[in-house]
C-alpha positions in Angstrom: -1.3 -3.7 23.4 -4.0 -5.0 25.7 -4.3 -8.5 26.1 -8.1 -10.2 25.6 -9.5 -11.5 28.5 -11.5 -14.4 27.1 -13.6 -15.1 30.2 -14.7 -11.2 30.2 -15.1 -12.0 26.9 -17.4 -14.5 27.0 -19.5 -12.8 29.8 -20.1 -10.1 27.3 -21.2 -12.2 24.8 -23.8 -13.9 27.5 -25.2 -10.2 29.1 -25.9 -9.3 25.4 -27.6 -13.1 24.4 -29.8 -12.5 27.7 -31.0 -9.0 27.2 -31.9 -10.4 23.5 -34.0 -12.9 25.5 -32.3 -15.7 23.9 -30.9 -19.1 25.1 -27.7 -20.4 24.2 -28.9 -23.2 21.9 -30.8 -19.9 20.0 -27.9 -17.7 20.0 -25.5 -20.9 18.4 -27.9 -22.2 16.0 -28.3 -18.2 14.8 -24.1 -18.6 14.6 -23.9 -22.1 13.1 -22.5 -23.7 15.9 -22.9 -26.4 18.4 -24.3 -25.8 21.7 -21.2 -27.2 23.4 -18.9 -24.6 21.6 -21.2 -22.0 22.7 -21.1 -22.9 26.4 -17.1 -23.0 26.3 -17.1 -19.2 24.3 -19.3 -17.8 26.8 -17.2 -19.4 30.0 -14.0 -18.2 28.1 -12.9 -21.7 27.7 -12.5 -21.8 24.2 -11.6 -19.2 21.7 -13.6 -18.7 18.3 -12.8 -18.1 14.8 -13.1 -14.4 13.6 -15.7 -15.7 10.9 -17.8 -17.3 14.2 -16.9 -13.9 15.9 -18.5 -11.5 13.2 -21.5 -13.9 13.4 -21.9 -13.0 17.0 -21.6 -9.4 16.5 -23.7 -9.2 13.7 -27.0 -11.5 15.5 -26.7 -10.0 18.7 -26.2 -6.2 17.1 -23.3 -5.1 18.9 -20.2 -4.0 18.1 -17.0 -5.9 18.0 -15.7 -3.2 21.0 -17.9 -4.0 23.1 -17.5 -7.8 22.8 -13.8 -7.6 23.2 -13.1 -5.1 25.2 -16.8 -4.0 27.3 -16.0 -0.6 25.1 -20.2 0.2 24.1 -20.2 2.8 20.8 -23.8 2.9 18.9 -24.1 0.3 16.6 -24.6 0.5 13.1 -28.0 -0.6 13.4 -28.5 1.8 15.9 -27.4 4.6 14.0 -29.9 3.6 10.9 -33.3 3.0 13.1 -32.7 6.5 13.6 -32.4 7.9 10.6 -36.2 5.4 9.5 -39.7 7.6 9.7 -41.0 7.1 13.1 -44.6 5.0 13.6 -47.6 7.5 13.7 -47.7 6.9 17.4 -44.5 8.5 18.1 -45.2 11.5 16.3 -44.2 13.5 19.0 -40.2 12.0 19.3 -40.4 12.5 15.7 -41.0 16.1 15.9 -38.2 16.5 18.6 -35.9 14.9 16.2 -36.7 16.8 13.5 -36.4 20.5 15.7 -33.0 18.8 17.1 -31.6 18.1 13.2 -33.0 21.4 12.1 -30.8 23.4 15.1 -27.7 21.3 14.2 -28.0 22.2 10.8 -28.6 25.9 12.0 -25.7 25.9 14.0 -23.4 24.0 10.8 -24.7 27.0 8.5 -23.5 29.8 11.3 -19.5 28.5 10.3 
């Protein structure tokens, strides 16, 4: 089994706070915990609980792969926005999707 690399780890965990836009005060206060703790989990100085852990995942909308192990699969809330109507400004991406679904299903029915 692979071991966890807790400073990889933590980088993770600060690339995906920063491309939210988010400071660390934001992204432990979202978590319920302190600053300090936050600091030491992102320098891989301290490890976290797996309640605290799910937390993460869930308020920065990744998935526990790519946290741990840099692995990046779509995440669930990923895979919903697509399925929601699109804004009448993206009509167009709408119809795309909609020709895409229709040739899958096509395609499904041939089988």
């Amino acid at each position: 089994m692979q071991e966890l690399d807790y400073s990889k780890m933590g980088e993770r965990i600060r690339q995906s706070r920063k491309a939210k836009g988010w400071t660390q005060e934001t992204l432990a206060r979202k978590c319920g915990i302190s600053l300090n703790f936050m600091g030491k989990v992102e320098r891989g100085n301290r490890r976290m609980s797996l309640d605290t852990f799910a937390r993460l995942c869930m308020e920065l909308e990744t998935d526990a792969d790519a946290l741990l192990w840099g692995v990046v699969q779509p995440s669930e809330t990923a895979a919903r926005n697509m399925w929601k109507h699109p804004k009448k400004k993206d009509s167009d991406s709408y119809a795309m999707y909609m020709r895409i679904m229709k040739s899958v299903a096509d395609i499904m029915n041939e089988t």
